[in-house]
DRENPA-3360 file (N, C-alpha, C; in nm, 2 decimals, always signed):
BEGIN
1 = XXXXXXXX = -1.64/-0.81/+0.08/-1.59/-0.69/+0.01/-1.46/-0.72/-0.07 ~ -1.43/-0.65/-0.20/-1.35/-0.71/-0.27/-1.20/-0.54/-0.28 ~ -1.11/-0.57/-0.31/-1.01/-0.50/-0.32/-1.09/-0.32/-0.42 ~ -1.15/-0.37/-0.50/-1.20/-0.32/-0.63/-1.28/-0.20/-0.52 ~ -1.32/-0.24/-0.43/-1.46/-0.16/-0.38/-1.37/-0.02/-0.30 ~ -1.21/-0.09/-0.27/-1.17/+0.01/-0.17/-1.13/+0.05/-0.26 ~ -1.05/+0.05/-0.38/-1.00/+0.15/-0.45/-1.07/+0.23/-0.53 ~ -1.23/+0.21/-0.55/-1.32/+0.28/-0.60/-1.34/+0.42/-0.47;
9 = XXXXXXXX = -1.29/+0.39/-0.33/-1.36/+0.49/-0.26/-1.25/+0.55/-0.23 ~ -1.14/+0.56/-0.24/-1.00/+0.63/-0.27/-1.04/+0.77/-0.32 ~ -0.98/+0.91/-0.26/-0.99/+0.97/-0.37/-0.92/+1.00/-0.51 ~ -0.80/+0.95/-0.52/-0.70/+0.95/-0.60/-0.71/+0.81/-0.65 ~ -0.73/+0.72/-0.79/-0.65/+0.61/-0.83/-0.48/+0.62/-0.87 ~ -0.48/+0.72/-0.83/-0.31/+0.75/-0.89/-0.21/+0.65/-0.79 ~ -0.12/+0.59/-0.88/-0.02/+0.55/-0.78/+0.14/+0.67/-0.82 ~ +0.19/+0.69/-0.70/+0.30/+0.73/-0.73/+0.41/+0.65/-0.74;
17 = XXXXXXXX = +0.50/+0.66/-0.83/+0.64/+0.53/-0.82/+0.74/+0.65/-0.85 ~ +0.86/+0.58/-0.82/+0.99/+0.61/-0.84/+1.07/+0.52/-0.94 ~ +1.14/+0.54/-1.00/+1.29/+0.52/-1.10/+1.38/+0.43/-0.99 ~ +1.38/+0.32/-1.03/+1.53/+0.24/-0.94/+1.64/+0.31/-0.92 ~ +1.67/+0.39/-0.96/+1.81/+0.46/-0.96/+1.77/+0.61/-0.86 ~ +1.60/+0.63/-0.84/+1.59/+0.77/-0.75/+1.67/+0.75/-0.61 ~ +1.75/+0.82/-0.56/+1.81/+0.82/-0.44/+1.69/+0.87/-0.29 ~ +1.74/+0.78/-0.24/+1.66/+0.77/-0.06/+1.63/+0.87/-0.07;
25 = XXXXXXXX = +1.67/+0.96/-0.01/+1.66/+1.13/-0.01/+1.52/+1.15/-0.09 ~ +1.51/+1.16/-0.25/+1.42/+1.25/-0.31/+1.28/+1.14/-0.25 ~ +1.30/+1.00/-0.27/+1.19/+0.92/-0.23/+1.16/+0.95/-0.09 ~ +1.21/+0.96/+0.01/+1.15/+1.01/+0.13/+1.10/+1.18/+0.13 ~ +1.16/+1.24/+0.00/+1.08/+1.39/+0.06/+0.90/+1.36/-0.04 ~ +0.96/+1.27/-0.14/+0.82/+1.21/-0.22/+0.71/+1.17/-0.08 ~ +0.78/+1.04/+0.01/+0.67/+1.05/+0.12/+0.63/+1.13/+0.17 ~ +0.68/+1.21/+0.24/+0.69/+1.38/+0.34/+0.56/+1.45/+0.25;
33 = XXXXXXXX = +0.60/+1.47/+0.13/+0.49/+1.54/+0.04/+0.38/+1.53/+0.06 ~ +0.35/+1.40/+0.02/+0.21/+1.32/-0.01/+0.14/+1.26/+0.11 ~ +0.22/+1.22/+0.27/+0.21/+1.19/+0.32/+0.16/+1.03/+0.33 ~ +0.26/+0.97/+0.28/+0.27/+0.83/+0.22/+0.35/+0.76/+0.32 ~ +0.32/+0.61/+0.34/+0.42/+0.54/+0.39/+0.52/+0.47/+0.31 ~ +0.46/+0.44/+0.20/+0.54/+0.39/+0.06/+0.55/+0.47/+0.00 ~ +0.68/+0.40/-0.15/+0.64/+0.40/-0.27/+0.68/+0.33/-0.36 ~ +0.61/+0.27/-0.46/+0.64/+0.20/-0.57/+0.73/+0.24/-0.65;
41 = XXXXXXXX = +0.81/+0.12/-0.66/+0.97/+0.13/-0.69/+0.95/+0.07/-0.87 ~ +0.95/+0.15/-0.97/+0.90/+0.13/-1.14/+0.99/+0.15/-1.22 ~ +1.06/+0.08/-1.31/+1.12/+0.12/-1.39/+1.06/+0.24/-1.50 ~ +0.92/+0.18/-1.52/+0.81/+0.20/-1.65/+0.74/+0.31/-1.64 ~ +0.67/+0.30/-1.48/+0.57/+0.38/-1.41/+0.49/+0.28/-1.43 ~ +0.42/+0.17/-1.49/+0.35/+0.11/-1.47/+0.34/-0.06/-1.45 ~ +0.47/-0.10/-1.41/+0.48/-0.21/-1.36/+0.57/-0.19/-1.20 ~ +0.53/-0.30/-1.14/+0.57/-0.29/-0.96/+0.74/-0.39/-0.99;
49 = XXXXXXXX = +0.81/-0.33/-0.97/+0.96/-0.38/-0.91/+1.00/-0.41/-0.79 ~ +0.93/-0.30/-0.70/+0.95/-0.33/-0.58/+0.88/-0.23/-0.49 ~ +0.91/-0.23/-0.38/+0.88/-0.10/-0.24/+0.94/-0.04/-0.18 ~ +0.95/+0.07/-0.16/+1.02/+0.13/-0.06/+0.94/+0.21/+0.10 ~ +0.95/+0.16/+0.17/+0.91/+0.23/+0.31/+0.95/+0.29/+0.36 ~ +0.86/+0.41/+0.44/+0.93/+0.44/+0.54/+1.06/+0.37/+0.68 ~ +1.01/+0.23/+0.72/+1.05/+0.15/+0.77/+1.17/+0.08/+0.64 ~ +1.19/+0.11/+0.56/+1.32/+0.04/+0.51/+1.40/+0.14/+0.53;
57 = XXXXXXXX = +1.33/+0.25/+0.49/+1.45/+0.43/+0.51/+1.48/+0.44/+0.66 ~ +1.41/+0.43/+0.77/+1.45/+0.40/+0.91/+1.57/+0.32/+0.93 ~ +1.55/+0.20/+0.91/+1.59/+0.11/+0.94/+1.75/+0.09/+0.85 ~ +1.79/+0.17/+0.76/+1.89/+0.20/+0.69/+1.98/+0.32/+0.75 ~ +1.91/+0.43/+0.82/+1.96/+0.50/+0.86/+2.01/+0.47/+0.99 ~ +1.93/+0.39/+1.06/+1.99/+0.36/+1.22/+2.11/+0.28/+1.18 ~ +2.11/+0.20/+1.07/+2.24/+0.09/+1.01/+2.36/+0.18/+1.02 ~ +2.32/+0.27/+0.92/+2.43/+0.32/+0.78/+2.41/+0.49/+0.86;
65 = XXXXXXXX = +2.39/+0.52/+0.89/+2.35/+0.65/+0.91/+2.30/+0.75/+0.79 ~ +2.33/+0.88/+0.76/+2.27/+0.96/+0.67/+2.32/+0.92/+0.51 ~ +2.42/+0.91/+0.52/+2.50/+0.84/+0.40/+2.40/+0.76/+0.30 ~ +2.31/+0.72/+0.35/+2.22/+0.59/+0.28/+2.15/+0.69/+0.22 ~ +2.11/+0.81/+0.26/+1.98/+0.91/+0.18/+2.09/+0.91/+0.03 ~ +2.16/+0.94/+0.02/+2.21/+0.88/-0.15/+2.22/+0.83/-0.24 ~ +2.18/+0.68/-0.12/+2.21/+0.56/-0.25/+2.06/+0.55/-0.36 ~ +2.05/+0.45/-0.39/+1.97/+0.47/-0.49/+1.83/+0.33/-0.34;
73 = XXXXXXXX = +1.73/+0.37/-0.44/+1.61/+0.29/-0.39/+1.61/+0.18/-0.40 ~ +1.69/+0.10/-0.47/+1.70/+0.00/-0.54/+1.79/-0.11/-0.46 ~ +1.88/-0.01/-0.37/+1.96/-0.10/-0.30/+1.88/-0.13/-0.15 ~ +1.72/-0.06/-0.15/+1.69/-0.09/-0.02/+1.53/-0.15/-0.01 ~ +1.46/-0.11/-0.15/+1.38/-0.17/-0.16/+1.28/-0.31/-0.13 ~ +1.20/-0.33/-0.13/+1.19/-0.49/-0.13/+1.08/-0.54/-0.25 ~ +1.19/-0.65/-0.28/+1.17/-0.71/-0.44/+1.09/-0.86/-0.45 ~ +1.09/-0.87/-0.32/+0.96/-1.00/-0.35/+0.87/-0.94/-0.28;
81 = XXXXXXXX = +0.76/-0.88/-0.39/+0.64/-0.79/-0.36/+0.50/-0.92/-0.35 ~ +0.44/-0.87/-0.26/+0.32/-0.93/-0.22/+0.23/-0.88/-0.28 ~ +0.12/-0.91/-0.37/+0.08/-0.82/-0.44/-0.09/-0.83/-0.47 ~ -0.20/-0.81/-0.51/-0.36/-0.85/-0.55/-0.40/-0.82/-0.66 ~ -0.50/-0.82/-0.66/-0.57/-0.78/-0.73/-0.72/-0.70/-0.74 ~ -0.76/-0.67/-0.82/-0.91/-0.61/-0.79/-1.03/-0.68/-0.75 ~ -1.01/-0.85/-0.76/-1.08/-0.90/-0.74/-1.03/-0.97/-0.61 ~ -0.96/-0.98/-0.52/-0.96/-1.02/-0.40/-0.99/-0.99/-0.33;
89 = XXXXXXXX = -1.04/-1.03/-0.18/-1.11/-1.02/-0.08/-0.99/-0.94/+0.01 ~ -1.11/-0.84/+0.07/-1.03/-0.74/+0.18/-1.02/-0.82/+0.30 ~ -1.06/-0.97/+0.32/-1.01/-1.05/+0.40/-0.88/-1.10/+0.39 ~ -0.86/-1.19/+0.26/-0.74/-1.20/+0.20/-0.62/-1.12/+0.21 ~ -0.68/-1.01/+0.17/-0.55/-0.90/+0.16/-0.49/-0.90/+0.29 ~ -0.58/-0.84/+0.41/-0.56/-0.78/+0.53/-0.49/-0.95/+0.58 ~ -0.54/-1.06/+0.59/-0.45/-1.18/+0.64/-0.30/-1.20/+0.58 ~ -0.28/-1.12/+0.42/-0.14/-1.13/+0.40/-0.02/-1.02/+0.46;
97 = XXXXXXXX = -0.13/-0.91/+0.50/-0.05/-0.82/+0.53/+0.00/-0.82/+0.70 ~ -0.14/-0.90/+0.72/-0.11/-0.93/+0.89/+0.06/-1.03/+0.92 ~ -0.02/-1.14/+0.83/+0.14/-1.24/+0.80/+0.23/-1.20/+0.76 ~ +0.25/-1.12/+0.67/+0.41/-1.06/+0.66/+0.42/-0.94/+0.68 ~ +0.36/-0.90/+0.78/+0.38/-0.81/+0.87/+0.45/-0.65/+0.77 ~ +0.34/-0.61/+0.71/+0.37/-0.47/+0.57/+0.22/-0.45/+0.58 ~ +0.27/-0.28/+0.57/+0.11/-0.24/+0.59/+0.09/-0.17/+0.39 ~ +0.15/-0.16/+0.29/+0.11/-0.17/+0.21/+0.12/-0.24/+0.09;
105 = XXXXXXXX = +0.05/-0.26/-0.02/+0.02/-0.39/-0.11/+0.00/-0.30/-0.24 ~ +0.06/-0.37/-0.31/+0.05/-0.32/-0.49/-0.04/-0.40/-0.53 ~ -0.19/-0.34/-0.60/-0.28/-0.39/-0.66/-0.23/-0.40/-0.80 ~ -0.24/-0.51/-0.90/-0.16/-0.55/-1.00/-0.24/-0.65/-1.10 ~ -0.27/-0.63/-1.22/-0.32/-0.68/-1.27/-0.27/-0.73/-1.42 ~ -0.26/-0.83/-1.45/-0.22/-0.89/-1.61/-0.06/-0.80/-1.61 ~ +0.01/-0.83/-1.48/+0.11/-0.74/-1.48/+0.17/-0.60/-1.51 ~ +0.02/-0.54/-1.48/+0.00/-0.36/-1.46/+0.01/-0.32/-1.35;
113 = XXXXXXXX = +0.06/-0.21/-1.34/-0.01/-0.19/-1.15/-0.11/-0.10/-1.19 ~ -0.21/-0.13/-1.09/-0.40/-0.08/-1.09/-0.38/+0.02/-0.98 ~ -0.32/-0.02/-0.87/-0.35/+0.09/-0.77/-0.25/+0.04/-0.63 ~ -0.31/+0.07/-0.50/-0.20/+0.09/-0.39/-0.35/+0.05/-0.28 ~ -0.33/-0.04/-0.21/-0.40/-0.02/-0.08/-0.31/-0.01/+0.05 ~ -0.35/+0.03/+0.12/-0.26/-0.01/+0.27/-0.34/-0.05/+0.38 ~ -0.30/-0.07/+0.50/-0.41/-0.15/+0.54/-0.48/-0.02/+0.66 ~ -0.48/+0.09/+0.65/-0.54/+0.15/+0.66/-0.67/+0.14/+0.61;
121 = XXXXXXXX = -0.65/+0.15/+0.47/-0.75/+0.13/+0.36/-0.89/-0.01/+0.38 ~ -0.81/-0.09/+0.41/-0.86/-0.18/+0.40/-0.95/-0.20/+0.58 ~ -0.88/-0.18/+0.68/-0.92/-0.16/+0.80/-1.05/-0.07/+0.79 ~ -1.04/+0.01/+0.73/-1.18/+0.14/+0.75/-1.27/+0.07/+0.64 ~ -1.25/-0.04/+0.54/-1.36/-0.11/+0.44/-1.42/-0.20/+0.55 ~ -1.30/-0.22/+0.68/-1.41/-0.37/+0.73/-1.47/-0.31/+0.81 ~ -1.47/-0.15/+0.90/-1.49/-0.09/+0.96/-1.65/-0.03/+0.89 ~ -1.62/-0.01/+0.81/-1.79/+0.02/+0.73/-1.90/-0.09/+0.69;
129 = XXXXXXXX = -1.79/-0.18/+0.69/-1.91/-0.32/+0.67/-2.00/-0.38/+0.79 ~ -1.88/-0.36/+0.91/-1.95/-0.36/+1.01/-2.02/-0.29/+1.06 ~ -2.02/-0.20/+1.02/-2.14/-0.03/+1.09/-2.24/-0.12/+1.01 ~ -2.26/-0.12/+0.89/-2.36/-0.14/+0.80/-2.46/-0.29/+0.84 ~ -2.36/-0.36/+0.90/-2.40/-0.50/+0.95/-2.49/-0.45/+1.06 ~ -2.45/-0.37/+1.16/-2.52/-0.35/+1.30/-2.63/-0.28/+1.26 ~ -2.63/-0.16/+1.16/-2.76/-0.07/+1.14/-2.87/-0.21/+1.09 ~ -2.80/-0.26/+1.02/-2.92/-0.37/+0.99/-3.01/-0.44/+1.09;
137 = XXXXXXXX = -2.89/-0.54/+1.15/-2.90/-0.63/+1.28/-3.03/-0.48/+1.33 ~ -2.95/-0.38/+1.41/-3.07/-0.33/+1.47/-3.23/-0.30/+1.40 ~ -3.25/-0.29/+1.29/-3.38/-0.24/+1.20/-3.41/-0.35/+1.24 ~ -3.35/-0.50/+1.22/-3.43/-0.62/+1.19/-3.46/-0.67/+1.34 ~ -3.39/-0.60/+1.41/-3.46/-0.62/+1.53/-3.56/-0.51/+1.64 ~ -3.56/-0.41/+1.57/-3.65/-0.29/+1.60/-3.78/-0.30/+1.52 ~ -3.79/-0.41/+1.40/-3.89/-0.40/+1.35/-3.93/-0.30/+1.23 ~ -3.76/-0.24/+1.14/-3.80/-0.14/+1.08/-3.74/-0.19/+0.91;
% end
């Protein structure tokens, strides 16, 4: 199964991004909204700069306390993005995300961003390949 297949079954291809300069604060009420764990950190809207998580806004606040909801995204983001494509394997993906330990990935192409998986996304693609595998397995073993 290829990257392409989960974002075809999405119901949104929209990605949402933020401005480097948007402050913690409006980016986390952006997640709260949408009920997002990310978001794409864009100067353009359509190129990936970086991420922002839930888990970097935690993890700033236990630091720094509330103070950090001000600064800008940019100072907390993360800028060496792991990133695919449409044509990679939801094997692939899910083994990068396992290894560096982030549950979402900027789909990116010819240095566009295409879209957003998380490994939600991708867990419920392997999750349907396998239902699809056993209905078979059983026909071909039921004789149907």
């Amino acid at each position: 199964m290829l990257v392409q297949q989960i974002l075809q079954s999405k119901s949104s291809d929209e990605v949402i991004t933020v401005k480097p300069g948007t402050s913690v604060s409006d980016a986390a009420k952006i997640l709260a909204k949408h009920k997002f764990g990310s978001v794409v950190v864009s100067r353009d809207g359509t190129t990936a700069d970086g991420i922002l998580s839930e888990r970097d806004i935690v993890r700033e606040l236990a630091m720094r306390g509330a103070t950090c909801l001000q600064d800008p995204v940019e100072a907390y983001m993360t800028t060496k993005l792991v990133t695919c494509t449409r044509q990679d394997s939801v094997e692939s993906v899910l083994q990068h995300m396992s290894d560096g330990r982030f549950r979402h990935m900027p789909v990116v192409e010819e240095g566009k961003l295409v879209g957003l998986i998380t490994q939600g996304d991708v867990v419920k693609a392997r999750l349907s390949k396998v239902s699809m595998e056993k209905e078979a397995l059983q026909g071909m073993i039921m004789g149907h």
